[in-house]
N, CA and C of each residue as an Amber inpcrd file, in Angstrom:
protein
   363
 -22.9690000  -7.2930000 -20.6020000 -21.6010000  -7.5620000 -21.0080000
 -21.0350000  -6.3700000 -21.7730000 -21.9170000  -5.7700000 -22.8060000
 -21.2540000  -4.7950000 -23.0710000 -20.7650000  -3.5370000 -22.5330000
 -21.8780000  -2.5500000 -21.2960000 -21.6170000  -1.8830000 -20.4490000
 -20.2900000  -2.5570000 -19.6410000 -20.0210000  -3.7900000 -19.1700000
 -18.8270000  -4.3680000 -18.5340000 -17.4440000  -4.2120000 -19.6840000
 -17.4810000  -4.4780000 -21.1200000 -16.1680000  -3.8000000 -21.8510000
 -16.3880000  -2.7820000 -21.9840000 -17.6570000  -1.9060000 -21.9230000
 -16.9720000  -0.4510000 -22.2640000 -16.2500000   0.0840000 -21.3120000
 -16.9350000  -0.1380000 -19.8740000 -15.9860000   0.2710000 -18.9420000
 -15.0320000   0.0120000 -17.9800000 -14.4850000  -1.2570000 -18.8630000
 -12.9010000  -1.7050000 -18.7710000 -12.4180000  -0.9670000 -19.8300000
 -12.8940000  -0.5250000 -20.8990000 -12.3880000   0.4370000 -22.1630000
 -11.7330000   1.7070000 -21.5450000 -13.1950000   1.7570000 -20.6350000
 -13.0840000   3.7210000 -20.1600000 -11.6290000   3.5460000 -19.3510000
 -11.6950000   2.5230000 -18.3650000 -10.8430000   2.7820000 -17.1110000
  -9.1240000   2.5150000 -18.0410000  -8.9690000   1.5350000 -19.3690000
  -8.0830000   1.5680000 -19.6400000  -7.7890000   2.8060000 -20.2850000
  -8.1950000   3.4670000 -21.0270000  -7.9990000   4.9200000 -21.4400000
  -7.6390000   5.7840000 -20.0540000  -8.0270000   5.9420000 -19.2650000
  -7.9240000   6.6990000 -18.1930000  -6.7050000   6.4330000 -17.2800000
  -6.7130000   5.3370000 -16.9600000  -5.8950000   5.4560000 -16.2590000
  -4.7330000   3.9530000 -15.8910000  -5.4580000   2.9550000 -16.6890000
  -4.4280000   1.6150000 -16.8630000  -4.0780000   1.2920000 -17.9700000
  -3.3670000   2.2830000 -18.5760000  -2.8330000   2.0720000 -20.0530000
  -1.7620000   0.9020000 -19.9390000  -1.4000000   0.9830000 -19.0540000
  -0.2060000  -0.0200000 -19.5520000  -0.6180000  -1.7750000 -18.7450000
  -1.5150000  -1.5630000 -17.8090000  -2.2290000  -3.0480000 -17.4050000
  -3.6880000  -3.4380000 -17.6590000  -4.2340000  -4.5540000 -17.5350000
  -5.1670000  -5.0030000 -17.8480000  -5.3320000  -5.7310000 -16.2280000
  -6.9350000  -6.2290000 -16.2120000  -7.0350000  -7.0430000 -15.4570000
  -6.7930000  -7.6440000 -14.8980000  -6.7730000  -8.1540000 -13.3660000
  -6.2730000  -9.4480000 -12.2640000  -7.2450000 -10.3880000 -11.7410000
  -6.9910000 -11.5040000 -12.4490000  -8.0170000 -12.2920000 -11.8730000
  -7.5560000 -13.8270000 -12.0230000  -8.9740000 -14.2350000 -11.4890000
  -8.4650000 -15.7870000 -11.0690000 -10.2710000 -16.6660000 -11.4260000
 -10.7470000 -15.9430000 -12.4300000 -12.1560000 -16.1230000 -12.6220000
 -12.4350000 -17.8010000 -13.1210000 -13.6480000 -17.8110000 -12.3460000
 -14.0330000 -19.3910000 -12.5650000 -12.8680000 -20.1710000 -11.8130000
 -12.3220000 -19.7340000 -11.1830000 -11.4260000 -20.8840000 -10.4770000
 -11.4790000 -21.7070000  -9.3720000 -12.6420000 -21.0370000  -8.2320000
 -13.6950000 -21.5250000  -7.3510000 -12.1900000 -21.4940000  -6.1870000
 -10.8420000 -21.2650000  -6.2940000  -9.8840000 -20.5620000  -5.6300000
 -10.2850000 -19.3770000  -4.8360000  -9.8310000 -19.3340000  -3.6290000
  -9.8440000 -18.1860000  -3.5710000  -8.6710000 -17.8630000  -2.6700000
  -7.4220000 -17.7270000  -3.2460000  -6.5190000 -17.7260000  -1.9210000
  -6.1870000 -15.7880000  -1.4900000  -6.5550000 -15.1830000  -2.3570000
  -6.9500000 -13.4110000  -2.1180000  -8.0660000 -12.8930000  -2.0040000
  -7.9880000 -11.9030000  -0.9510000  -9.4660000 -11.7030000  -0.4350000
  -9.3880000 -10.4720000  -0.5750000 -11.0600000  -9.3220000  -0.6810000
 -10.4840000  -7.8040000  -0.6250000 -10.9510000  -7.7420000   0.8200000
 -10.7200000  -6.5850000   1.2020000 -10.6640000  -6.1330000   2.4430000
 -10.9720000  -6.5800000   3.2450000 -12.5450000  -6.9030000   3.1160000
 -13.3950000  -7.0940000   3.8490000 -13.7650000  -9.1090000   4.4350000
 -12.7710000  -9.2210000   3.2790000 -12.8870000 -10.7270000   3.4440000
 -13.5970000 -11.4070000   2.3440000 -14.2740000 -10.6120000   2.0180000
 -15.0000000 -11.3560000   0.5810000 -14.2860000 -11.4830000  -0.7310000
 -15.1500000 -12.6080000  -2.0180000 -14.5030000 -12.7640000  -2.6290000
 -14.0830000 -11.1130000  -3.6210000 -13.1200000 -11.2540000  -4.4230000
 -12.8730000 -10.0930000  -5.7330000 -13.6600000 -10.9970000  -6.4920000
 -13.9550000  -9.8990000  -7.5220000 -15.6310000  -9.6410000  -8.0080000
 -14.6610000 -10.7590000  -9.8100000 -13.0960000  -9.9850000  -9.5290000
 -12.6770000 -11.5170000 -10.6870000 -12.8580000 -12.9880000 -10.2140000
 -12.7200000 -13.3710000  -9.1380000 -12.6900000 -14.3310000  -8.3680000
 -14.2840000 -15.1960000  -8.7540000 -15.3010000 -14.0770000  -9.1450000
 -16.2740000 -15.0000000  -8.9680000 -16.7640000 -15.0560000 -10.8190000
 -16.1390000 -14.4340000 -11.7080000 -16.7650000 -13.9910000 -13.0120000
 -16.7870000 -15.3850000 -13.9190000 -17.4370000 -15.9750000 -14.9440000
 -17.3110000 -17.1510000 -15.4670000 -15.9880000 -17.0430000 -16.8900000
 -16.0340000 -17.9420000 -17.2920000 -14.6880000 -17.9910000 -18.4160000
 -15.4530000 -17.1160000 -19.5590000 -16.2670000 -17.2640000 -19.7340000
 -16.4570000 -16.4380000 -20.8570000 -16.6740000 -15.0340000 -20.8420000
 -17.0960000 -14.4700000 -19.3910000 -16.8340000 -12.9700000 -18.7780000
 -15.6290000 -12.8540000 -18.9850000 -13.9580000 -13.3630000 -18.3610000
 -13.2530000 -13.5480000 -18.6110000 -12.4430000 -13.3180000 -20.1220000
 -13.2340000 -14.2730000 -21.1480000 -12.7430000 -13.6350000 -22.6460000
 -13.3740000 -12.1850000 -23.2170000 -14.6410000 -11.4010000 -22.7480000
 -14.7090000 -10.9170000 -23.1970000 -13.7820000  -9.8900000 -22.7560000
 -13.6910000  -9.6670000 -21.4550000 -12.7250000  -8.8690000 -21.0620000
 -11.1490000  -8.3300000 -21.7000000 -11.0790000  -9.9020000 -21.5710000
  -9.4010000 -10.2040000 -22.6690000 -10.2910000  -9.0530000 -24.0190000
 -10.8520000  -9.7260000 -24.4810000 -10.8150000  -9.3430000 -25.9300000
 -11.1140000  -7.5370000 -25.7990000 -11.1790000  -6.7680000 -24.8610000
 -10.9930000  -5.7790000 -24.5590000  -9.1640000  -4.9270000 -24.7810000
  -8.4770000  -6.0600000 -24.0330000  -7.1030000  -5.6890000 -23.9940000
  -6.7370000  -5.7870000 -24.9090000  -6.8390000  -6.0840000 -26.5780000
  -6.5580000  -6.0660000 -27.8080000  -6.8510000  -4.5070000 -28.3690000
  -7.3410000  -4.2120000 -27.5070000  -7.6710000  -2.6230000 -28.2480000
  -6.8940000  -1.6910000 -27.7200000  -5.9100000  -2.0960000 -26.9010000
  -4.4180000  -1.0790000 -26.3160000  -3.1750000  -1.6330000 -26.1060000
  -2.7080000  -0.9080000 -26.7470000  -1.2260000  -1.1430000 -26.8880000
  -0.5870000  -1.3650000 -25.5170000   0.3240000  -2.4230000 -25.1810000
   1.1000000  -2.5420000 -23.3300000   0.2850000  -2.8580000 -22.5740000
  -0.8350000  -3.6080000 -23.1730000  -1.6050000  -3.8980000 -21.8230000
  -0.9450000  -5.5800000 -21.7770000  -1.2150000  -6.2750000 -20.0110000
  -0.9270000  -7.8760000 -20.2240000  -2.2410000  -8.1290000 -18.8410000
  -2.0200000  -9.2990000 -18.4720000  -2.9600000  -9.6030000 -17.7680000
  -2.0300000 -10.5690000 -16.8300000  -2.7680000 -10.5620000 -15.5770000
  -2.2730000 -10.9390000 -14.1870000  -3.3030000 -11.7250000 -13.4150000
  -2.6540000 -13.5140000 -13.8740000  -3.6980000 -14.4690000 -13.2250000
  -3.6470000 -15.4660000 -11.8900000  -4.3690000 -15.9760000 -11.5490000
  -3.7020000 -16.7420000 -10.8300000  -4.9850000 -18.4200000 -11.2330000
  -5.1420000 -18.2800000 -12.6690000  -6.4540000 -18.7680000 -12.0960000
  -5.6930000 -20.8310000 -12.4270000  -6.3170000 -21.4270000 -10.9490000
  -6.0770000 -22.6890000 -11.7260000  -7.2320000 -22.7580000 -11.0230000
  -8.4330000 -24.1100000 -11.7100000  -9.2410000 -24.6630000 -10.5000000
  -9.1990000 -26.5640000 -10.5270000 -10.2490000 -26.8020000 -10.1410000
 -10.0960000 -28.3220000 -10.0740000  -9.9420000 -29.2410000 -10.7300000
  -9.7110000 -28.4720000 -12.2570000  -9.5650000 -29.5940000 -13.1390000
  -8.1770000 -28.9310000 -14.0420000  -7.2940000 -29.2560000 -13.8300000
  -5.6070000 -28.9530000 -14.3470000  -5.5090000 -28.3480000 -15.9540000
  -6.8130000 -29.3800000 -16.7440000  -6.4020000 -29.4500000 -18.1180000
  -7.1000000 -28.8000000 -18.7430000  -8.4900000 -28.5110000 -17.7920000
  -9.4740000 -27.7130000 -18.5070000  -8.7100000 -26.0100000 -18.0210000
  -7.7140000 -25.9740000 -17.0190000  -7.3030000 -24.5600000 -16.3250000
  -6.6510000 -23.9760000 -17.2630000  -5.7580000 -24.9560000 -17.6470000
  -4.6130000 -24.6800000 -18.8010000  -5.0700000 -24.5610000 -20.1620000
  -6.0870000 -24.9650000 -20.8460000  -6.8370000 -24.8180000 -21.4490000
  -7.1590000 -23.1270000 -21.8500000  -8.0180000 -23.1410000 -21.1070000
  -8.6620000 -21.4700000 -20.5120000  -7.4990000 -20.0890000 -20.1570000
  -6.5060000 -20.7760000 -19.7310000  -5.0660000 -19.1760000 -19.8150000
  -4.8220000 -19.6480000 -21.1980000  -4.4060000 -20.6100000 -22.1390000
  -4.4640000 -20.5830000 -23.3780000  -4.6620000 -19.7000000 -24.2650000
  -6.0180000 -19.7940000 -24.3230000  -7.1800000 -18.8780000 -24.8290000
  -7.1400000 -17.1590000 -24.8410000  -6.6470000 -16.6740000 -23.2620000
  -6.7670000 -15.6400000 -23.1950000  -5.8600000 -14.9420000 -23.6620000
  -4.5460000 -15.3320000 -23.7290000  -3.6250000 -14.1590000 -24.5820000
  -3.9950000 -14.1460000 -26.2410000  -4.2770000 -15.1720000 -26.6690000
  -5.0860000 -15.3570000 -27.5860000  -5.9240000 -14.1460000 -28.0450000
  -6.9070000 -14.1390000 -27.2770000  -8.2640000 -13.4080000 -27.6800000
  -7.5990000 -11.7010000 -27.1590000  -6.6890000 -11.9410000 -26.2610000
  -6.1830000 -10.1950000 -25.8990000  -4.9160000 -10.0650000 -26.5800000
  -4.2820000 -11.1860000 -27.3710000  -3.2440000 -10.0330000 -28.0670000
  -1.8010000  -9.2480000 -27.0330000  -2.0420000 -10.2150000 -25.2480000
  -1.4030000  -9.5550000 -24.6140000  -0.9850000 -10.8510000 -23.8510000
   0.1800000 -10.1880000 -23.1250000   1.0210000 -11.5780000 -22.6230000
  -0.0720000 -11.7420000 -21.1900000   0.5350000 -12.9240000 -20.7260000
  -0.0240000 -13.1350000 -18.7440000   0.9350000 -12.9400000 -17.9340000
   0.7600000 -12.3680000 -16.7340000   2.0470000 -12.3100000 -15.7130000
   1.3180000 -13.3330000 -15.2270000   1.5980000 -14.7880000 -14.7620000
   1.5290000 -15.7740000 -13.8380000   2.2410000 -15.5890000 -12.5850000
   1.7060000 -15.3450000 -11.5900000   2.3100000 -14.5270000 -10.5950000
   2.8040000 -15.8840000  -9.5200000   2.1950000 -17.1820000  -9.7460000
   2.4130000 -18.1560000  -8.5920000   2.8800000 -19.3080000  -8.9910000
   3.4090000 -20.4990000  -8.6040000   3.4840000 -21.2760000  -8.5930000
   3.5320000 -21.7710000  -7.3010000   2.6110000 -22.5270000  -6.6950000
   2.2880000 -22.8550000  -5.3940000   2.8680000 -24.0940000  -5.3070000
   3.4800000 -23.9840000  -4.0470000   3.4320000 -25.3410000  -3.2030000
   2.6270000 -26.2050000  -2.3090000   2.3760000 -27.1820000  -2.4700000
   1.7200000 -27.4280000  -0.8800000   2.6130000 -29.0170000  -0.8560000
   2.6240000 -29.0390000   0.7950000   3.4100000 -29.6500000   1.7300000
   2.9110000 -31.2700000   1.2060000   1.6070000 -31.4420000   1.0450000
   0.5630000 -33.0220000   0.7390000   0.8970000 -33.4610000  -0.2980000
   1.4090000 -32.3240000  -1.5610000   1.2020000 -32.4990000  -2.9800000
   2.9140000 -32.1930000  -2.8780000   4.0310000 -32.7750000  -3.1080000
   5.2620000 -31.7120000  -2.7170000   5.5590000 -32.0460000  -4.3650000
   4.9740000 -32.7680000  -5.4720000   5.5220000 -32.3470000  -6.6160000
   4.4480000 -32.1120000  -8.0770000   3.3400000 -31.6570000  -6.8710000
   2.5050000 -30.8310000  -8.1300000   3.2480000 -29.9980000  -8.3160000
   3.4490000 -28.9690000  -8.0000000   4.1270000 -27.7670000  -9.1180000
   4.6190000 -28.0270000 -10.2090000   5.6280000 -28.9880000 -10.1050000
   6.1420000 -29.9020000 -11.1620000   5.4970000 -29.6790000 -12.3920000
   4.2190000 -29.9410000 -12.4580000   2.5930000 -29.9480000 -13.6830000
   3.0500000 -28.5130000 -13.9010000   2.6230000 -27.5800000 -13.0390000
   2.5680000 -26.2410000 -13.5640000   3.9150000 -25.6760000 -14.5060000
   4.8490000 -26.0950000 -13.4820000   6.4020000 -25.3940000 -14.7810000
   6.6490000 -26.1050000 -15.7560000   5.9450000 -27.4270000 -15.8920000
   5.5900000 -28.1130000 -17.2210000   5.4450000 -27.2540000 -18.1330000
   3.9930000 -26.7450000 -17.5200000   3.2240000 -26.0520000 -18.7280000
   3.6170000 -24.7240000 -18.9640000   4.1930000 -24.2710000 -18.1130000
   5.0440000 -22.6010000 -18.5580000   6.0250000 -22.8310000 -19.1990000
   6.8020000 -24.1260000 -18.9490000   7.7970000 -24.1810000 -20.4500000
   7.1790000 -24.5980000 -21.7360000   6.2700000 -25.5300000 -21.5070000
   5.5910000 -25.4240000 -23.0270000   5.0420000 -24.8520000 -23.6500000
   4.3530000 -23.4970000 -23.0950000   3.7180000 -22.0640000 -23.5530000
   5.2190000 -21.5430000 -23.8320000   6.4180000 -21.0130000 -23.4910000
   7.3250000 -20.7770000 -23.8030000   7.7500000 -21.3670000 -24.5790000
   7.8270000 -22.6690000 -25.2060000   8.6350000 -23.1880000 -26.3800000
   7.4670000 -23.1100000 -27.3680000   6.1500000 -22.7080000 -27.2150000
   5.3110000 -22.6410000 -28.4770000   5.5210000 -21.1160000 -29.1620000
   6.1090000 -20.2610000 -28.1620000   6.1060000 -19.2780000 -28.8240000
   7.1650000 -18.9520000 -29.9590000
């Protein structure tokens, strides 16, 4: 773990000063694939890989983080993005709010909870 923040340290010094990480870790999701078809290596990391990472992005100024993570349990998901601006000191770009055709007013849940992270702030 520590070789894994130092060199999210290195690469933010170098060359992602102004972003942090993309991931969707522990979410057992996988609706992005890299190239090859397999999962991204955020895709498979656990929540607490996850915070230490965050707690990396506290050590640079303009960094935010870019998630997509929900998984099968809503409250424990919301829970866990909670946490992470928290421990990084940096905002989240939430890049989705999904639809699906079966579910036509889950989303509903999700912009719930982006207005209530917005009115806590």
């Amino acid at each position: 773990m520590a070789e894994l923040k130092r060199l999210l340290n290195e690469a933010m010094d170098a060359v992602l000063r102004l972003v942090g990480p993309a991931s969707q870790p522990g979410s057992g999701v996988t609706l992005q694939r890299d190239w090859d078809g397999t999962h991204f290596a955020t895709d498979l990391m656990s929540h607490e890989t996850a915070m230490a990472l965050a707690s990396v992005l506290g050590e640079h100024e303009h960094a935010f983080m870019q998630t997509l993570l929900f998984g099968p349990d809503p409250l424990q998901s919301f829970k866990e993005l909670e946490e992470l601006p928290e421990i990084s000191d940096s905002p989240i770009l939430f890049n989705t709010v999904a639809t699906d055709e079966r579910q036509p007013d889950a989303h509903k849940m999700m912009l719930d909870w982006i207005r209530n992270c917005q009115d806590a702030r």
